[in-house]
Backbone as a chain_set.jsonl record, in Angstrom:
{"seq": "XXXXXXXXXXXXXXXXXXXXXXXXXXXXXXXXXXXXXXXXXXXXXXXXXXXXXXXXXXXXXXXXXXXXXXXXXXXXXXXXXXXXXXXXXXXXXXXXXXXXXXXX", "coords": {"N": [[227.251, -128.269, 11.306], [229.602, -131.081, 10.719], [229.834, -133.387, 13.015], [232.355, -135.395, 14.918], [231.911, -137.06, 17.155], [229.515, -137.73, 16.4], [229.277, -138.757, 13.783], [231.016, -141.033, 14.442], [228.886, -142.373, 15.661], [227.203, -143.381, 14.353], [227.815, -145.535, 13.227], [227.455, -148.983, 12.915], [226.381, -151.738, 14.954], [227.423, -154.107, 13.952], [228.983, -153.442, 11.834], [231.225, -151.987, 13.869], [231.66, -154.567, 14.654], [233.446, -155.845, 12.952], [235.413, -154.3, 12.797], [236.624, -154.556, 15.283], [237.579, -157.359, 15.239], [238.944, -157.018, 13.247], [241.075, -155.546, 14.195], [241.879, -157.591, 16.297], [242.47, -159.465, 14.451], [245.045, -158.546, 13.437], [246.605, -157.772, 15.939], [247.48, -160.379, 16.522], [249.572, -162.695, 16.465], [252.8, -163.825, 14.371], [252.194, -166.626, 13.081], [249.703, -166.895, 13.034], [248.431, -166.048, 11.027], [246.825, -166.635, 8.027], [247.433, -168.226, 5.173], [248.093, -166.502, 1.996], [246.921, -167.159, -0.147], [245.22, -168.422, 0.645], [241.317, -167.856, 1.008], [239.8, -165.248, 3.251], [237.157, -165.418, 5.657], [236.898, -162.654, 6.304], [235.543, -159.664, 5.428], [237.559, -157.52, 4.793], [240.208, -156.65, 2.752], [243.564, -156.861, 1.659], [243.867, -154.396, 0.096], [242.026, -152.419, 1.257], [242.542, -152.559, 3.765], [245.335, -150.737, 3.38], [244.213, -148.491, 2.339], [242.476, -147.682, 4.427], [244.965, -147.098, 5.956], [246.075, -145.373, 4.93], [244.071, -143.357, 5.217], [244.088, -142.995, 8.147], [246.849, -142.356, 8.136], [246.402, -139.652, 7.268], [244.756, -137.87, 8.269], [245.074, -135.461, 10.389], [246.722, -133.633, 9.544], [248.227, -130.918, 8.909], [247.315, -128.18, 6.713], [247.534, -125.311, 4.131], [244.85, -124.132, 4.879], [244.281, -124.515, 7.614], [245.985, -124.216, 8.54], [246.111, -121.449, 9.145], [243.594, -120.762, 9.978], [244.42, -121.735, 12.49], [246.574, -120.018, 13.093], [245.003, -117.747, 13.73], [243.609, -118.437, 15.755], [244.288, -117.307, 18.632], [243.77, -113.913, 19.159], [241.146, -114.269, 18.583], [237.861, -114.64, 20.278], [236.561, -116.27, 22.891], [234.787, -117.932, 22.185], [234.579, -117.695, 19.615], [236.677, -118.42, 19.332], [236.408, -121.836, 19.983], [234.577, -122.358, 17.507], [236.574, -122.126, 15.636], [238.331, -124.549, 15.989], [235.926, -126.228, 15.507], [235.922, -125.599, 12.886], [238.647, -125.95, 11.85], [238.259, -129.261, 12.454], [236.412, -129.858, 10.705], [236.992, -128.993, 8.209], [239.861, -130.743, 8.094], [238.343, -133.351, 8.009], [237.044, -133.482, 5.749], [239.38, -133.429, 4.213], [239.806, -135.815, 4.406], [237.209, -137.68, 3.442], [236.732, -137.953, 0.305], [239.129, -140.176, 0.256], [237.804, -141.958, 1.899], [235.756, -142.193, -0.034], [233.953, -144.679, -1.708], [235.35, -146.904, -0.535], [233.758, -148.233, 1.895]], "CA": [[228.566, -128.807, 11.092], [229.671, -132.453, 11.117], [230.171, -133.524, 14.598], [232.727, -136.723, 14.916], [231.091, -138.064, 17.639], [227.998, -138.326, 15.213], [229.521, -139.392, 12.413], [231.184, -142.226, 14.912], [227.737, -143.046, 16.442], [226.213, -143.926, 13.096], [228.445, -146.918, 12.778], [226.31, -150.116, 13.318], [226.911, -153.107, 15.607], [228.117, -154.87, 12.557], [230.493, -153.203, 11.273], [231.846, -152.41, 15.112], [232.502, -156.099, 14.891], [234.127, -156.064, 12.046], [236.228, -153.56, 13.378], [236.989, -155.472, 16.495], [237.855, -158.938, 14.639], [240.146, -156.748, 12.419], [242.195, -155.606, 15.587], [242.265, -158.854, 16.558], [243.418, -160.085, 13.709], [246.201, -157.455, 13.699], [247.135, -157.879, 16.816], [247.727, -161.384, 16.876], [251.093, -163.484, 15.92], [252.627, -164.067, 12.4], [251.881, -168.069, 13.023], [248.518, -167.263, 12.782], [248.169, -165.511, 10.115], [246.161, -166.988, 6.812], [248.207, -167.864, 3.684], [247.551, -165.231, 1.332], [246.2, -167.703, -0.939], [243.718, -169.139, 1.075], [240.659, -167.023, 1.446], [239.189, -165.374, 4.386], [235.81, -165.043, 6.005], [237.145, -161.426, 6.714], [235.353, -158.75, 4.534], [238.322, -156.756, 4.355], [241.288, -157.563, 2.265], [245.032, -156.051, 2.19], [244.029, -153.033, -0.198], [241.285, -151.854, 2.095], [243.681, -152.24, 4.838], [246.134, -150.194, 2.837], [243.468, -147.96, 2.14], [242.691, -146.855, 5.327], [246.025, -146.616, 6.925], [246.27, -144.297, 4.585], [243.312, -142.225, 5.684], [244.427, -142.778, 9.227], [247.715, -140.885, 8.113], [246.31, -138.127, 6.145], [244.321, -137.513, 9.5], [245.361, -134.296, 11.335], [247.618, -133.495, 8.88], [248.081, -129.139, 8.326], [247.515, -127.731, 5.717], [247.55, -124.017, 4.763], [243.565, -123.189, 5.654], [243.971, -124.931, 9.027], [247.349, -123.447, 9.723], [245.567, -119.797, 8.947], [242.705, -120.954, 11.469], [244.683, -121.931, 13.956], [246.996, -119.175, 13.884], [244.497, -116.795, 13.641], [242.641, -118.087, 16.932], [244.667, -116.535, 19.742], [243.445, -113.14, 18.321], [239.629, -114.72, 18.807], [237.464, -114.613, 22.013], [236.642, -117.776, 23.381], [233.091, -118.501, 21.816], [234.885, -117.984, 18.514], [237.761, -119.906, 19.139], [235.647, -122.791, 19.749], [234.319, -122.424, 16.059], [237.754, -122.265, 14.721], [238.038, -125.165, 16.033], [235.28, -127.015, 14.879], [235.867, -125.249, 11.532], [239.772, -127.051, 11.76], [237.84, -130.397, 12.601], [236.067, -129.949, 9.543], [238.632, -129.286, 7.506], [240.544, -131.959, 8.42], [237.392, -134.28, 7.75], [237.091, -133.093, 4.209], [240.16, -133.636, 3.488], [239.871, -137.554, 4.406], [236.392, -138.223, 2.691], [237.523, -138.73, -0.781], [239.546, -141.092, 0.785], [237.209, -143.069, 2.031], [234.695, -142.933, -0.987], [234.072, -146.41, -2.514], [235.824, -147.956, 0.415], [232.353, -149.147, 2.088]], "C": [[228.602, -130.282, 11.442], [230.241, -132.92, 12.857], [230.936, -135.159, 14.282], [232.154, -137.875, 15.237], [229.506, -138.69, 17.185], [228.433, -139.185, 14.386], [230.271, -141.024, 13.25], [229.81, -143.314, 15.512], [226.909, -143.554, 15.697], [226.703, -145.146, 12.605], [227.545, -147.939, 13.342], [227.189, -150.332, 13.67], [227.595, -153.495, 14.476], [229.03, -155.095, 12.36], [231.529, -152.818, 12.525], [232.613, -153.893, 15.289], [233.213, -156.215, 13.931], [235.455, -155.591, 12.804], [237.032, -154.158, 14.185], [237.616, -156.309, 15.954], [239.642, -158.49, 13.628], [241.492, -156.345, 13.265], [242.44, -156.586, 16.149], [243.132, -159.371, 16.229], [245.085, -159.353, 13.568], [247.172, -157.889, 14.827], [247.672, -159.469, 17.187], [249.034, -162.234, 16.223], [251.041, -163.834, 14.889], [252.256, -165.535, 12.461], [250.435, -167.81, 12.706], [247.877, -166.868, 12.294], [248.005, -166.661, 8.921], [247.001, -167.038, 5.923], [247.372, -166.914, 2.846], [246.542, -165.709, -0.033], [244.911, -168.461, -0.748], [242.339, -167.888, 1.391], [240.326, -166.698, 2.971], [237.71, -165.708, 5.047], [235.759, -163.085, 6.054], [237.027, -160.59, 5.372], [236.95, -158.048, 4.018], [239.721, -156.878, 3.979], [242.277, -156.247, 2.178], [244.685, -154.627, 1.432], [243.158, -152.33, 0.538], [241.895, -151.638, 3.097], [244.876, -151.112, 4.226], [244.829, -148.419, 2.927], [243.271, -146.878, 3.556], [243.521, -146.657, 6.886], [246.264, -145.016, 6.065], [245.749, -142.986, 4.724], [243.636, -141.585, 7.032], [245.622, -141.542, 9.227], [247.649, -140.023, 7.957], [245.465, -137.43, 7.24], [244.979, -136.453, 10.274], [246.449, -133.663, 10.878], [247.31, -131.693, 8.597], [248.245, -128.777, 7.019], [247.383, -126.007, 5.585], [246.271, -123.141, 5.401], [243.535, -123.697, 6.725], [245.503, -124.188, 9.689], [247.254, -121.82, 10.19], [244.524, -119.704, 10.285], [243.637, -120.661, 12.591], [245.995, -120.564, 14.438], [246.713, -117.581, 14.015], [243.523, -116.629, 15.166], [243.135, -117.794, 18.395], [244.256, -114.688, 19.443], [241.557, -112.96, 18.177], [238.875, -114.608, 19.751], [237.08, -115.9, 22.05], [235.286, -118.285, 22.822], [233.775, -118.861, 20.182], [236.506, -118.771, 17.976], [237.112, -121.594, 19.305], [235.272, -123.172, 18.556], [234.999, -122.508, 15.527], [238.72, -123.676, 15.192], [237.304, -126.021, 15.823], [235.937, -126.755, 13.157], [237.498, -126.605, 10.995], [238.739, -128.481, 11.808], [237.301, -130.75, 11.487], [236.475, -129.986, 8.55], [239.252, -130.505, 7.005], [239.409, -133.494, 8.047], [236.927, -134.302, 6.595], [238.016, -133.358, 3.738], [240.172, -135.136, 3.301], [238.582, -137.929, 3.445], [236.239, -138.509, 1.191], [238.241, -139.525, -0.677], [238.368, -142.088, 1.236], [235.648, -143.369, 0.798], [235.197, -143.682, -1.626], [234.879, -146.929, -1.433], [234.807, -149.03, 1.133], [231.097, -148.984, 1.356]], "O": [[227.834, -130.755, 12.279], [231.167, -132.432, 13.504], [230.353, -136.007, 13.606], [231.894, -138.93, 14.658], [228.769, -139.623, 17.504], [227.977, -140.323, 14.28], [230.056, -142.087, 12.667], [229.784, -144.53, 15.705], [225.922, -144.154, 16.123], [226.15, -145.768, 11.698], [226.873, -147.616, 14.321], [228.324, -149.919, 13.432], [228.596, -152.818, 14.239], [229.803, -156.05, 12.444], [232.676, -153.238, 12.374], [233.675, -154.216, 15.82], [233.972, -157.143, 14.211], [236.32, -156.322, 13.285], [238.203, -154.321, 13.841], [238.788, -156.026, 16.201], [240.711, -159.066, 13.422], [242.639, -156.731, 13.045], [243.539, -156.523, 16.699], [244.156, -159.751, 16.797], [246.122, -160.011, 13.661], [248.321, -158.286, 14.635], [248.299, -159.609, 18.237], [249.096, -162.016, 15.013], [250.038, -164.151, 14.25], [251.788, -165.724, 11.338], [249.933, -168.681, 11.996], [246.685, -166.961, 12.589], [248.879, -167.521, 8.802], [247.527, -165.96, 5.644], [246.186, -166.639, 3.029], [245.756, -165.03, -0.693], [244.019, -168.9, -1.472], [242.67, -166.976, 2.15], [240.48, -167.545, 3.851], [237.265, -166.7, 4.468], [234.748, -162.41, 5.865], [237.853, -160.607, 4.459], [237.324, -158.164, 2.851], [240.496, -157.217, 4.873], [242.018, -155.078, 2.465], [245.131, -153.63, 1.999], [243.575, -151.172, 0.539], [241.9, -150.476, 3.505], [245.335, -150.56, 5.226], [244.985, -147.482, 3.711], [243.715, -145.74, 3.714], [243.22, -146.357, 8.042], [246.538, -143.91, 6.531], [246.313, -141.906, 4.548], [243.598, -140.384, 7.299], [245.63, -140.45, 9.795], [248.524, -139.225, 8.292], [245.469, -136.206, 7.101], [245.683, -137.04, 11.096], [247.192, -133.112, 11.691], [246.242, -131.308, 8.121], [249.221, -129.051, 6.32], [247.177, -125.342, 6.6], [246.312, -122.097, 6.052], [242.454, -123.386, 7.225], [245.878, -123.822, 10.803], [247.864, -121.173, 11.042], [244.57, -118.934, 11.245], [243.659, -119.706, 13.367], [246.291, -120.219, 15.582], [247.453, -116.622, 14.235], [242.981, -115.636, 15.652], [242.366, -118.051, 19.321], [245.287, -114.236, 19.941], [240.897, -111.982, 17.829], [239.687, -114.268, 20.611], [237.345, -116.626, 21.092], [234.876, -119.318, 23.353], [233.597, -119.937, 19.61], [237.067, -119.284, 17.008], [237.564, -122.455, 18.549], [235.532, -124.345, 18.287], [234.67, -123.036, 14.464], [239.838, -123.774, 14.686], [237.924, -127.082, 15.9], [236.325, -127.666, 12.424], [237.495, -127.582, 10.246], [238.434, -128.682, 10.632], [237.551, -131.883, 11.076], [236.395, -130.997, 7.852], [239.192, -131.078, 5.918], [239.923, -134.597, 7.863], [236.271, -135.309, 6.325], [237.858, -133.657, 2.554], [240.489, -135.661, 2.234], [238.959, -138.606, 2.488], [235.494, -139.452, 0.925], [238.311, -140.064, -1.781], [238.268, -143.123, 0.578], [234.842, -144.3, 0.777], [236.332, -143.716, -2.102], [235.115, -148.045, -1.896], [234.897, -150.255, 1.054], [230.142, -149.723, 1.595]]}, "num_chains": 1, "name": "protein.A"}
């Protein structure tokens, strides 16, 4: 099964910085924000940003095979509630990856 913390640990330095620079930029005052006409240095432009706010939302979102999981695992013993759990995690991580193909 996909494990998050894998799939997070495969991110390079790199793009970590990217990452970083883009919270930055975020976080920092409308004065110092870029006209929209001037370019950036910054790989990632407003529909990529659009892009994955949108993944961010669609993130933990129920649907009906995770609402069946989950209210099927009180009913489970504890080794296999664990799995219905991962299985939700998975789920939920399938549903975002069409979302993010062709983004990087």
């Amino acid at each position: 099964m996909i494990d998050i913390e894998n799939l997070l640990s495969s991110i390079s330095d790199e793009d970590m910085a990217k990452i970083k620079d883009l919270a930055k930029n975020l976080s920092g005052s409308e004065e110092k924000k870029a006209p929209e006409t001037e370019k950036s240095n910054f790989p990632i432009d407003l529909n990529t940003m659009n892009k994955i706010m949108s993944v961010m939302g669609s993130m933990g979102k129920e649907d009906y095979r995770t609402r069946l999981i989950t209210d099927l695992k009180p009913m489970l013993s504890d080794e296999r509630q664990k799995k219905a759990d991962e299985a939700v995690k998975f789920l939920q991580l399938m549903e975002i990856l069409p979302l993010l193909r062709g983004m990087f």
